[in-house]
C-alpha positions as CSV (number, residue, x, y, z in Angstrom):
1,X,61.6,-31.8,-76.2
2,X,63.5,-31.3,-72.8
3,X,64.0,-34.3,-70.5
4,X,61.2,-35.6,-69.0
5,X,62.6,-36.5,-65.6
6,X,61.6,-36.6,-61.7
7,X,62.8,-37.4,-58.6
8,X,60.8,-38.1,-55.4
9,X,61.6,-38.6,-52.0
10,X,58.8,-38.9,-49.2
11,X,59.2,-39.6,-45.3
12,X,56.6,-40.1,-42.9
13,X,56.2,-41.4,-39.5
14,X,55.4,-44.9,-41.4
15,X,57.5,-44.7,-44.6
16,X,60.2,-43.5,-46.0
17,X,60.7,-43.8,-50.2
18,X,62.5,-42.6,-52.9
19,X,61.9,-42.8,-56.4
20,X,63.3,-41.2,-59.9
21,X,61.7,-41.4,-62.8
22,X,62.2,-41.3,-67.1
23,X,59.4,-41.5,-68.7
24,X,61.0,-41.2,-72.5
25,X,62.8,-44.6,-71.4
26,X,62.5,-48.0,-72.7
27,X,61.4,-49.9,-69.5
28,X,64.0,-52.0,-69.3
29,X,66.0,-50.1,-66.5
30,X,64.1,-50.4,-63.8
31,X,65.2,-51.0,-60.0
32,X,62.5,-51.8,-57.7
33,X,62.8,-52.8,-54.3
34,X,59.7,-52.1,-52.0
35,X,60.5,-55.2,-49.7
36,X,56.9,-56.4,-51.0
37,X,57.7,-58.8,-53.7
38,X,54.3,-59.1,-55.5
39,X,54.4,-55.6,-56.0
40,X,58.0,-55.0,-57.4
41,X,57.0,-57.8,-60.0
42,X,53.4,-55.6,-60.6
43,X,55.9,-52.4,-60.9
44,X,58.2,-54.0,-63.4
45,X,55.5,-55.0,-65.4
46,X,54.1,-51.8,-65.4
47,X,56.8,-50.3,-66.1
48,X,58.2,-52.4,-68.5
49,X,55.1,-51.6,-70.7
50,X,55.0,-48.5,-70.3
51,X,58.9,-48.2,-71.5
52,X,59.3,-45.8,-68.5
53,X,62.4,-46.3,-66.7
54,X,61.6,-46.3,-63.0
55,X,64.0,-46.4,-59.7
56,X,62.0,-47.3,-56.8
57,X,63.0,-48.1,-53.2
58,X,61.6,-48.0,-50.1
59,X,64.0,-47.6,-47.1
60,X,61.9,-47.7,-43.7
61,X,58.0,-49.1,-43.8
62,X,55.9,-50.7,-41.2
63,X,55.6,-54.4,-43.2
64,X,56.0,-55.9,-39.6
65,X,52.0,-54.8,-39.1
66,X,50.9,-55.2,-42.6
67,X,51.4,-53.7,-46.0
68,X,48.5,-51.5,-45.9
69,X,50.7,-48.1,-45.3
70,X,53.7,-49.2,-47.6
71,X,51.1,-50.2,-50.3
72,X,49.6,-46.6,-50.4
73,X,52.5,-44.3,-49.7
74,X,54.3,-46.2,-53.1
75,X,51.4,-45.1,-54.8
76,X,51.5,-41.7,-53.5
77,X,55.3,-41.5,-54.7
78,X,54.9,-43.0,-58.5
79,X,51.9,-40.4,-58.8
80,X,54.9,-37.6,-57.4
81,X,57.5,-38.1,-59.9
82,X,55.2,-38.7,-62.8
83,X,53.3,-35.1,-62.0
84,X,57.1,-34.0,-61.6
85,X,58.4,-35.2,-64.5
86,X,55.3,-34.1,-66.7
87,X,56.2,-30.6,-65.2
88,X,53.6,-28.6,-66.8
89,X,52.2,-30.9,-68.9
90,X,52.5,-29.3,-72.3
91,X,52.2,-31.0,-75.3
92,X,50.9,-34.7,-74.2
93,X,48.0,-36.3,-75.4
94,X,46.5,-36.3,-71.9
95,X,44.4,-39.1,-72.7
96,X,45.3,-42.9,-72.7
97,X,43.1,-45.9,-73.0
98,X,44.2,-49.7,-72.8
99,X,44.0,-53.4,-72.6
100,X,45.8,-55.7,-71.4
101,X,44.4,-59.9,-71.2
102,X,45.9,-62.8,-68.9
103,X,44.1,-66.0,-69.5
104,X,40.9,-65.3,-69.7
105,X,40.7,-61.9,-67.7
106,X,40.8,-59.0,-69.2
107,X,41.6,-55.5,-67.9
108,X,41.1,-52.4,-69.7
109,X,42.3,-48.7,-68.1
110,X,40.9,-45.7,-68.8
111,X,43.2,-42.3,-68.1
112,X,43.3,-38.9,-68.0
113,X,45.6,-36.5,-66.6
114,X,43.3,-33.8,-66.3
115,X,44.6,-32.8,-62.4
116,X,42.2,-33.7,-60.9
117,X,42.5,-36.9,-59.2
118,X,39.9,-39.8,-59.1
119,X,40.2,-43.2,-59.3
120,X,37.2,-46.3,-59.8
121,X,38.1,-49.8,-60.2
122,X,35.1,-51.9,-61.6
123,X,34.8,-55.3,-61.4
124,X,32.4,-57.9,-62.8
125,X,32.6,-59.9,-59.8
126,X,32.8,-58.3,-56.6
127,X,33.1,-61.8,-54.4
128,X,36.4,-62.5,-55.9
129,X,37.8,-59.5,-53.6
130,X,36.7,-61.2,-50.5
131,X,38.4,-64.3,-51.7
132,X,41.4,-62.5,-52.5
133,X,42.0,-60.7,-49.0
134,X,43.2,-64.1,-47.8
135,X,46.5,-63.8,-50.3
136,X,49.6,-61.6,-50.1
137,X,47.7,-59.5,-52.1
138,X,44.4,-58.2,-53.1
139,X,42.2,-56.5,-55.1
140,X,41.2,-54.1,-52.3
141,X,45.1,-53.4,-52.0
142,X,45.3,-52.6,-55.8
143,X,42.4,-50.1,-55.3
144,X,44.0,-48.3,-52.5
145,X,47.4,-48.7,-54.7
146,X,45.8,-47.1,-57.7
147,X,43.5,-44.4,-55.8
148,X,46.7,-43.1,-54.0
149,X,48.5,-43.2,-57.4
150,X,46.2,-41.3,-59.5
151,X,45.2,-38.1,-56.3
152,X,48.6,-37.6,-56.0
153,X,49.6,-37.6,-59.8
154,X,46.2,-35.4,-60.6
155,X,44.5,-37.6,-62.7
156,X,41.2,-39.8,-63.5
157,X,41.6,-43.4,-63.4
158,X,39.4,-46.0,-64.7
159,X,40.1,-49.7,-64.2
160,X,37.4,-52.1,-65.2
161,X,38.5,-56.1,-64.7
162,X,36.3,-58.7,-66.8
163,X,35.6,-62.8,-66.5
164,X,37.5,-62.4,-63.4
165,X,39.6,-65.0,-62.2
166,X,39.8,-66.5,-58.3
167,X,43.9,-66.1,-58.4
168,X,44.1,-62.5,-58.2
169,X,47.7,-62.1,-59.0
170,X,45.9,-62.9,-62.9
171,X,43.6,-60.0,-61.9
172,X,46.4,-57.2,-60.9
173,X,48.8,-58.4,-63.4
174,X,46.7,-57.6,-66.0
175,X,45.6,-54.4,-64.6
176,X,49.0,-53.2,-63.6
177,X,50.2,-54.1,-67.5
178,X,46.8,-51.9,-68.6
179,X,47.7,-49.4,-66.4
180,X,51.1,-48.8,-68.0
181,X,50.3,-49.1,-71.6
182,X,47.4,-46.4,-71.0
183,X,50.1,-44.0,-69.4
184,X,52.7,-44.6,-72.2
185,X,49.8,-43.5,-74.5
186,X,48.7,-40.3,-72.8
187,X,52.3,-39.5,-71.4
188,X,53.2,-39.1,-75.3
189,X,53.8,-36.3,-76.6
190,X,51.9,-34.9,-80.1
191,X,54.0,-32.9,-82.4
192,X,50.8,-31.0,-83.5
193,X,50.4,-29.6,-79.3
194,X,54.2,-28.9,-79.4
195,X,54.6,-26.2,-76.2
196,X,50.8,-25.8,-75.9
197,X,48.9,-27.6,-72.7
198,X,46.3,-29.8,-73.5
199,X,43.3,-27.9,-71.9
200,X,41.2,-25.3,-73.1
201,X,42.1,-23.5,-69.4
202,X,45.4,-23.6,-70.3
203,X,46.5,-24.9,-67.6
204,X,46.6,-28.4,-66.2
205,X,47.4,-28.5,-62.2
């Protein structure tokens, strides 16, 4: 198997980011620095469990308004450089499910990298996202995260969050950590596929 390997680097009006990417790594060399702590810790963790080996910085952003912008664009660059480094796809699993339990909430992720991209975050109780737009961070900034993330990587997401907890950094942790242990799983790739591309099209955009 070759080296599975990207590099990103994105600039708009807004942001600018760069990013590189192993995704046969072990997790623990990782360098993030998006000048939003909350999120390098979310971006650790899920790439610590996902034993890819992630460089991540973003140079210019717009955190003086809000993070809105520098939230999404991140997740537009970590789905670049892991549709990059799966290059055409050939011989992964495709498929990935997970869960992953802080306390008492429990996030399970549902993936497939199918290329078509589509994200849905479920949750069992929707009033904890109005109480959580008054922290750094929220639930509605982990959808937009995770919507940008899997459109621009090409695949379908599924999070669903249950017994929900009013800190939400219990909430995102745990989906982050799902998140990354469902990629590991459908990143992998089975020696019975060796060379051939999981879809009966064959072909995966």
């Amino acid at each position: 198997m070759g080296s599975r390997v990207g590099t990103v680097e994105r600039k708009s009006k807004e942001t600018h980011i760069k990013a590189k990417l192993d995704i046969d790594g072990r997790g623990d060399r990782c360098e993030i620095k998006t000048g939003i702590g909350f999120l390098d810790h979310m971006i650790e963790l899920f790439a610590f469990h996902g034993l890819f080996d992630l460089e991540l910085e973003v140079i210019k952003s717009d955190t003086q308004i809000d993070i809105h912008h520098t939230n999404e664009d991140i997740g537009i660059v970590l789905g670049k450089v892991f549709k990059q480094a799966l290059n055409d796809k050939a011989g992964i699993r495709r498929f990935g499910s997970a869960g992953a339990p802080m306390e008492a909430t429990i996030a399970r992720a549902i993936i497939d990298i199918s290329g078509r991209g589509y994200f849905r975050l479920n949750i069992e109780n929707d009033t904890v996202i109005q109480a959580g737009e008054k922290q750094e961070y929220s639930l509605s900034y982990l959808e937009h995260f995770m919507e940008s993330f899997s459109h621009s990587m090409g695949c379908t997401l599924s999070i669903t969050l249950q017994n929900v907890s009013d800190d939400v950094h219990t909430n995102v942790e745990a989906a982050f950590k799902a998140v990354g242990l469902a990629l590991d799983q459908a990143t992998q790739v089975d020696p019975r596929r060796e060379g051939i591309v999981p879809s009966t099209k064959g072909i995966i955009d």
